[in-house]
TILOKE-311903 format. One line per 3 residues: number of its first residue (from 0); their letters; for each residue x negated, y, z negated of C-alpha. Coordinates in steps of 0.1 Angstrom, whole numbers, plus 5000, padded with zeros to 4 digits. Layout:
<nodes>
NUM> a> X/Y/Z ~ ...
</nodes>
This chain:
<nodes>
0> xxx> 1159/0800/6596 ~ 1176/0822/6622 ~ 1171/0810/6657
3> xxx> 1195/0833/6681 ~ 1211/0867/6670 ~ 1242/0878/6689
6> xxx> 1235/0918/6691 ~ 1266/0936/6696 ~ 1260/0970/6707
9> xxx> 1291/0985/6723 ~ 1309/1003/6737 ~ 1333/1025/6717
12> xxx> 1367/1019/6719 ~ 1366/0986/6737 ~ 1384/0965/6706
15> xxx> 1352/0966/6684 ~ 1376/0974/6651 ~ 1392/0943/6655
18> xxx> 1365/0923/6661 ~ 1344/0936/6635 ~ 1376/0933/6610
21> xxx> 1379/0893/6621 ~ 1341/0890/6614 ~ 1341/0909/6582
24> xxx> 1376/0890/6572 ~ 1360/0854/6579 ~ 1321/0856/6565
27> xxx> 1324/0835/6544 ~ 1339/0806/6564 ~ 1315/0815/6596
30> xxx> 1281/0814/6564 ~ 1298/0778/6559 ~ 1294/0773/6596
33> xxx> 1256/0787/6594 ~ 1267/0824/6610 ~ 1255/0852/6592
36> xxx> 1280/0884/6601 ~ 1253/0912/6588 ~ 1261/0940/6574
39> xxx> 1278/0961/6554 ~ 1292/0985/6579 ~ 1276/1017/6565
42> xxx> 1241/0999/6564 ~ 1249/0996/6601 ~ 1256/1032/6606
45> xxx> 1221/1041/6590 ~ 1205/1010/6618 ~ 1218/1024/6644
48> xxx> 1208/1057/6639 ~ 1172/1049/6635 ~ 1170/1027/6665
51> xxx> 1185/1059/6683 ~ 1162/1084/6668 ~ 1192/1100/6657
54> xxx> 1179/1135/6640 ~ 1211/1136/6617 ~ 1190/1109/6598
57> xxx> 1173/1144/6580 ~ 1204/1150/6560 ~ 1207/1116/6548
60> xxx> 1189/1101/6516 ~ 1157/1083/6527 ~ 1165/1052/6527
63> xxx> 1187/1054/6557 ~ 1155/1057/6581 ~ 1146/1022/6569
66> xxx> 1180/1006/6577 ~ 1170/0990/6609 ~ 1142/0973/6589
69> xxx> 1167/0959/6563 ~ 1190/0949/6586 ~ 1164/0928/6606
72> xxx> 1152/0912/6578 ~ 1189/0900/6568 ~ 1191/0881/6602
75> xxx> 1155/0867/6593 ~ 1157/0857/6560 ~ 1192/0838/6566
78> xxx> 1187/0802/6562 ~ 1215/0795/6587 ~ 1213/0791/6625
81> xxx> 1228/0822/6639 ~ 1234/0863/6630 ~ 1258/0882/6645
84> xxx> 1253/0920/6645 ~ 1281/0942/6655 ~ 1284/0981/6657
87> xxx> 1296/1001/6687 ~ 1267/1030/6684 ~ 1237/1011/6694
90> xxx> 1248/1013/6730 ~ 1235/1048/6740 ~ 1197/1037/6726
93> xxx> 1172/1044/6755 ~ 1154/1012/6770 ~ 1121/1021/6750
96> xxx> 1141/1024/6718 ~ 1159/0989/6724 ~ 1123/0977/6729
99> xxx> 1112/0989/6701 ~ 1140/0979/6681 ~ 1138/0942/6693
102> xxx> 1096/0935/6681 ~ 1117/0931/6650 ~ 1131/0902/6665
105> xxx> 1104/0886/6678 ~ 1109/0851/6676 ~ 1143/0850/6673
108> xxx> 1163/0843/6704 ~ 1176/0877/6709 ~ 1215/0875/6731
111> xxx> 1228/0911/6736 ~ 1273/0916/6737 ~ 1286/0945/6758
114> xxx> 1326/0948/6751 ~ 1342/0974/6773 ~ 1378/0982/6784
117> xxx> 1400/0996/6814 ~ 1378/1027/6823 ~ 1404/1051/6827
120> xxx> 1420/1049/6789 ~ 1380/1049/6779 ~ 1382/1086/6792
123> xxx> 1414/1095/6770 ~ 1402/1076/6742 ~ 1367/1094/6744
126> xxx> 1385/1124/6745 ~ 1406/1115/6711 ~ 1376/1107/6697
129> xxx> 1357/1143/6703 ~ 1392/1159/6694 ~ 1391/1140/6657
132> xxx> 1353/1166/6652 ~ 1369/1197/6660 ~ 1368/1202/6699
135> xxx> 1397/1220/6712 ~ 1384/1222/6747 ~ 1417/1207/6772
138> xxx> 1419/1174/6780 ~ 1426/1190/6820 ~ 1389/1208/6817
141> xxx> 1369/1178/6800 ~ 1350/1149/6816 ~ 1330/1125/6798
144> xxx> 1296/1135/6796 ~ 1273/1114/6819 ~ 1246/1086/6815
147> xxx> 1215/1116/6814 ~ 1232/1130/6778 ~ 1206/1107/6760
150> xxx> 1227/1121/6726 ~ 1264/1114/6741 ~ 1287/1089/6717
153> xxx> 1314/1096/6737 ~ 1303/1092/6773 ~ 1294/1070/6803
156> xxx> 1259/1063/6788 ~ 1278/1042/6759 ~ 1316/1033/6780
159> xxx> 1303/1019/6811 ~ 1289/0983/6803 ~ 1267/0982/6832
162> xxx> 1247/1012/6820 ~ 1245/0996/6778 ~ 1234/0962/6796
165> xxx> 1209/0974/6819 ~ 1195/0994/6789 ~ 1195/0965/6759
168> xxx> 1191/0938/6783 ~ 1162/0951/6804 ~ 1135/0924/6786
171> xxx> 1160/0899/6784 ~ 1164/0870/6810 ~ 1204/0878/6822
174> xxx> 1219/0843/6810 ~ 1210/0864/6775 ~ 1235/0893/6785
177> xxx> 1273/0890/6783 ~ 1301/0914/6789 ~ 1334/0908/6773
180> xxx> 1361/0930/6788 ~ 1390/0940/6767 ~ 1417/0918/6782
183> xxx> 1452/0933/6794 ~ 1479/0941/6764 ~ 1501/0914/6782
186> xxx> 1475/0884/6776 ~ 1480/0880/6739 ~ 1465/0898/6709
189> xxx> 1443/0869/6701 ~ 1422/0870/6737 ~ 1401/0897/6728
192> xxx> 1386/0873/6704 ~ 1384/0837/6724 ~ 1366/0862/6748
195> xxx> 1340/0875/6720 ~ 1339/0838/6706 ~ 1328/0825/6735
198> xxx> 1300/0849/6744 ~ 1287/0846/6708 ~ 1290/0809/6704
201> xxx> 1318/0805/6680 ~ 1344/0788/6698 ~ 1335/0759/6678
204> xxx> 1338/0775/6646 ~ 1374/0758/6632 ~ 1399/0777/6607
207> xxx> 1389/0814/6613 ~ 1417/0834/6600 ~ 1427/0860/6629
210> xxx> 1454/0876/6610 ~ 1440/0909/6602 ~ 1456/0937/6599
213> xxx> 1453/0962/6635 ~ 1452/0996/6630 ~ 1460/1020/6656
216> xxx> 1439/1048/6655 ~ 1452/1062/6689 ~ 1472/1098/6688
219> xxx> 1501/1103/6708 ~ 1502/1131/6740 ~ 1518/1156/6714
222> xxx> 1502/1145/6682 ~ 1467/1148/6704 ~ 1477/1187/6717
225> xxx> 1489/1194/6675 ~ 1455/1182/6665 ~ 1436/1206/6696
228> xxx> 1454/1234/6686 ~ 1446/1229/6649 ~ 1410/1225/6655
231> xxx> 1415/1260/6669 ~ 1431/1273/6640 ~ 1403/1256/6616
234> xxx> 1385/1282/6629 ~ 1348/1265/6615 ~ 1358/1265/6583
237> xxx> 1355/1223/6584 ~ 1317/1217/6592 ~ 1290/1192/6594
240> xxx> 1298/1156/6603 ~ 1309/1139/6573 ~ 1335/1168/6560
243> xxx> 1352/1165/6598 ~ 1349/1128/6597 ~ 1367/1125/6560
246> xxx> 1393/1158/6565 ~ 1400/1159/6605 ~ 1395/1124/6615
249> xxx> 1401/1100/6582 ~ 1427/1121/6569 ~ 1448/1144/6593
252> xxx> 1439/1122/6626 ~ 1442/1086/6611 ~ 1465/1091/6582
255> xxx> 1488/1117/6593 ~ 1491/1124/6627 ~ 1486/1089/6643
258> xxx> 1517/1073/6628 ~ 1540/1097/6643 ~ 1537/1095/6679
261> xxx> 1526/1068/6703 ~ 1527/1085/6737 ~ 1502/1077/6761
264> xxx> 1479/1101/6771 ~ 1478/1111/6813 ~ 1446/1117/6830
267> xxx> 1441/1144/6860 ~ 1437/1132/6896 ~ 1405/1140/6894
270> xxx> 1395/1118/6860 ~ 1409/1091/6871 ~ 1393/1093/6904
273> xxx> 1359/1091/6885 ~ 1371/1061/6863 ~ 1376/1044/6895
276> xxx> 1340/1051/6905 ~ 1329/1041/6875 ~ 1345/1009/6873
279> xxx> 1333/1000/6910 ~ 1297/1007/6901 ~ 1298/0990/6867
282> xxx> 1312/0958/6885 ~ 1288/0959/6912 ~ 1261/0963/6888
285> xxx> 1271/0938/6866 ~ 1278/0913/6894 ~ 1243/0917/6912
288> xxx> 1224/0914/6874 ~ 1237/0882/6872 ~ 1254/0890/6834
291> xxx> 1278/0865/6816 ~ 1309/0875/6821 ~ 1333/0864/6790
294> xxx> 1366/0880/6809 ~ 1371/0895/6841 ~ 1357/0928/6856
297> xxx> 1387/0935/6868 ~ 1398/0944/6836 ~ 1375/0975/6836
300> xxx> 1396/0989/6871 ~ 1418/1019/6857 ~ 1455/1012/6855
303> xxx> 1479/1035/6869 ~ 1475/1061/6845 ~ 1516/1076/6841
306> xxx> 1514/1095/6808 ~ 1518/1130/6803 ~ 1491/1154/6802
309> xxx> 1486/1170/6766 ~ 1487/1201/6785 ~ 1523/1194/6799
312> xxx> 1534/1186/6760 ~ 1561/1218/6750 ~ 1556/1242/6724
315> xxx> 1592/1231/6708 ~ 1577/1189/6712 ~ 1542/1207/6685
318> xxx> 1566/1227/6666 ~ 1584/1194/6657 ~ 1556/1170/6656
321> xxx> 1540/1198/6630 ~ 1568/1202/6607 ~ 1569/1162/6605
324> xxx> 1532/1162/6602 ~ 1535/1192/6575 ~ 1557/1169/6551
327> xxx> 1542/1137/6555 ~ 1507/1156/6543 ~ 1531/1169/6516
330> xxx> 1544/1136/6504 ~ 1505/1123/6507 ~ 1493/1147/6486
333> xxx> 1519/1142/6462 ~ 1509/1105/6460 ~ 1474/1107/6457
336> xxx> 1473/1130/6426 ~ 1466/1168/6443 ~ 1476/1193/6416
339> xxx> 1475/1231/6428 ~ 1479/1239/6392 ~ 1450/1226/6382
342> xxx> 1414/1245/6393 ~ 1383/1227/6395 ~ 1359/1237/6367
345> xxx> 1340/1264/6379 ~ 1334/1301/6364 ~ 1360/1328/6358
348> xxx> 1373/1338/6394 ~ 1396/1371/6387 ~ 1407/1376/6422
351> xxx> 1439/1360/6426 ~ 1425/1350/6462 ~ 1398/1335/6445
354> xxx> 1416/1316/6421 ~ 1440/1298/6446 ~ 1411/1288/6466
357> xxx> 1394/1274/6432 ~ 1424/1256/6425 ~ 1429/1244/6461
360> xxx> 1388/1232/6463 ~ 1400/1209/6427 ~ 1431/1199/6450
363> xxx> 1411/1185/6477 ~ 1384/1169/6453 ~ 1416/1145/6442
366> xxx> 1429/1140/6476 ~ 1395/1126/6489 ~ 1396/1102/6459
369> xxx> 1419/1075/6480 ~ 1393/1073/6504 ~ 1362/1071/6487
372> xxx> 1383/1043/6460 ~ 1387/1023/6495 ~ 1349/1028/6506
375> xxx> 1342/1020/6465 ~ 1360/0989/6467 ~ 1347/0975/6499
378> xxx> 1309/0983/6489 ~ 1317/0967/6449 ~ 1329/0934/6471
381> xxx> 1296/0934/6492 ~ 1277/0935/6459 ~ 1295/0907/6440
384> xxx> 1288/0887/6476 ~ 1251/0895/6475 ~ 1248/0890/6431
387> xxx> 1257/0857/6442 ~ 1236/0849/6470 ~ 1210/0859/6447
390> xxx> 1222/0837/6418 ~ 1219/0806/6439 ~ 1186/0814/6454
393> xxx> 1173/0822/6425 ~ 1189/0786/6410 ~ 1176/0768/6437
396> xxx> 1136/0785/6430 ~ 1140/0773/6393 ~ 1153/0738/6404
399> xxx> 1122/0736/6433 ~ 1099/0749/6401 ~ 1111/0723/6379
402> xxx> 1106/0697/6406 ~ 1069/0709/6413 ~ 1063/0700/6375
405> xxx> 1078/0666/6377 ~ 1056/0656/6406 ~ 1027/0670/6396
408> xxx> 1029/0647/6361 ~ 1036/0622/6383 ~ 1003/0625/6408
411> xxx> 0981/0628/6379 ~ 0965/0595/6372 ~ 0981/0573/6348
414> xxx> 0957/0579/6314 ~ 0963/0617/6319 ~ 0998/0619/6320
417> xxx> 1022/0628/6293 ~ 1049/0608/6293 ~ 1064/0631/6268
420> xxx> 1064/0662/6295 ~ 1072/0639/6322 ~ 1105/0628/6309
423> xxx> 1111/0667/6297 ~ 1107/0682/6332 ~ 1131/0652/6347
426> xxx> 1156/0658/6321 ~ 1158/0697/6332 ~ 1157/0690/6366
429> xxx> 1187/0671/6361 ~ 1203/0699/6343 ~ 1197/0727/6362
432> xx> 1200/0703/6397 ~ 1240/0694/6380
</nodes>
């Protein structure tokens, strides 16, 4: 049975991709070791939401409201020692909603893990992230939003670790609360993970396999004013948060415009200014709760920020950046099977208008097809995983049955028993037990 979970709430953008990927990448090995990694991702999602109250929940089949409940009973039905849960969008749950959450839990020695980076990329980075669902507001006239936008994903109420600790750690004594700060690029691409390791009590798990593969999902300076000025041009034509998330961010973000340009993205005076505050009160907070530190707080001090702003980016440095974006989404398209020539089936459309944005609508139905094959794939491996983790239990209840039998022949006294069924029900223990 469980006996300590490793909660990892947050924040965004503070290495959580990797870390999840070296979880997801080693399960099996850390289930050898008597860690449960929980999951999958998507189930996750659906958690977090309902711990947050999250009213997008509506729009979702049902079963999504009950996702915390599921996930809960994973981490107490594992017949290991420990659980580790990891997804960045717990962190901006309220203190009654993390209380609430947690009488799930009861029991279970509950640790929570805060991750959380240099401050002052956390304001680009939040930035990026709002940009990938169609803002187009400049990056010179946005600030994060602050720890009273009870709703924010992309604010101080979910990148400043002191705030996500005070909130999930409030019932918790503080040797049960760690921060793990993103470590600086030049310490080594494996430190992230020691760090993590050590505040959830895997350092002495041997033969995890850190070679996964590390995407950057970052935009350059230009390739971050391109993507503004196309969310202009959009025009709310791309709505609702999974069409943005599969067309803006998966695909033109991610797939297309990330690759081209690496940049770094500037901050104003001002912004980075209010990192710096930030990362004072965070470490002064942090300090005084007494937290386990996996890292150092200096870490979350902003770094002289010298990159353009997106705002300083030419029109000539888009112009180029959007013809090379242009043909790569050609070439994309090309590969993944879009036909213009072919419509979607759908009724007689006699406008020509109407029939190029028929054929276009059958276009993009292909084109999302790589995407959903990849989500496909990873949900038809998490199946196979659990058909088998039911196949064993359900070997082991027929072997525990078959044992039963065999000792209840054996308890009855000697003129009732059959030596005939005795010898059956030890012959298919054997069997099924080999």
């Amino acid at each position: 049975m469980t006996q300590v979970v490793h909660l990892h709430v947050g924040g965004p953008k503070s290495g959580t991709t990797f870390i999840q990927q070296v979880l997801d990448h080693n399960r099996a090995a850390l289930a050898r070791a008597g860690v449960l990694v929980v999951g999958p991702r998507l189930e996750l999602i659906h958690a977090a939401m309902a711990v947050r109250g999250d009213q997008r929940l509506a729009d979702l089949p049902a079963a999504a409201a009950d996702a915390w409940d599921r996930v809960t009973e994973q981490v107490r039905e594992w017949q290991g020692d420990a659980a580790i849960v990891s997804y960045e969008l717990f962190a901006n749950a309220s203190v009654e909603q993390v209380r609430t959450a947690l009488e799930r839990l009861d029991g279970i020695e509950v640790h929570v893990v805060v991750s959380a980076r240099d401050l002052g990329k956390a304001i680009a980075s939040s930035w990026q992230e709002q940009l990938k669902f169609g803002i187009t507001k400049p990056l010179d006239a946005w600030s994060p939003p602050q720890e009273s936008a009870v709703d924010s994903e992309w604010g101080w109420r979910t990148m400043q670790p002191a705030n996500v600790a005070a909130r999930w750690g409030a019932d918790l004594p503080a040797s049960q609360v760690h921060v793990v700060t993103v470590p600086a690029r030049s310490a080594g691409a494996d430190e992230l993970w020691h760090r993590f390791a050590s505040a959830t009590g895997l350092t002495g798990v041997d033969d995890l396999d850190l070679g996964v593969e590390r995407a950057n999902e970052s935009l350059g300076v230009v390739e971050a004013e391109l993507l503004r000025r196309v969310n202009g041009a959009v025009d709310g034509r791309i709505t609702g948060g999974r069409q943005k998330s599969l067309w803006v961010r998966d695909l033109l973000a991610h797939t297309i415009l990330a690759p081209i340009g690496r940049e770094p993205i500037g901050l104003t005076p001002a912004q980075a200014d209010e990192a710096a505050v930030q990362a004072d009160a965070a470490i002064a907070a942090i300090t005084a709760a007494g937290y386990q530190v996996h890292g150092d707080l200096e870490d979350l001090r902003p770094a002289p920020a010298n990159g353009r702003l997106p705002s300083e980016v030419a029109d000539s440095e888009v112009a180029e950046s959007a013809a090379l974006a242009l043909a790569d989404l050609l070439v994309w398209a090309r590969e993944a099977g879009a036909d213009v020539r072919t419509p979607a089936p759908t009724a007689q459309v006699e406008e020509p208008a109407g029939r190029v944005k028929v054929a276009v609508r059958g276009s993009l139905a292909r084109l999302a097809s790589p995407v959903r094959d990849r989500r496909v794939a990873r949900l038809e491996k998490r199946i196979a995983e659990l058909e088998a983790e039911v196949e064993a239990s359900r070997a082991l209840h027929l072997r525990v049955a078959t044992l039963s039998d065999v000792v209840a022949q054996l308890l009855l006294p000697a003129a009732q028993q059959d030596e005939e069924i005795t010898m059956s029900a030890l012959r298919t223990y054997r069997g099924r037990s080999l």
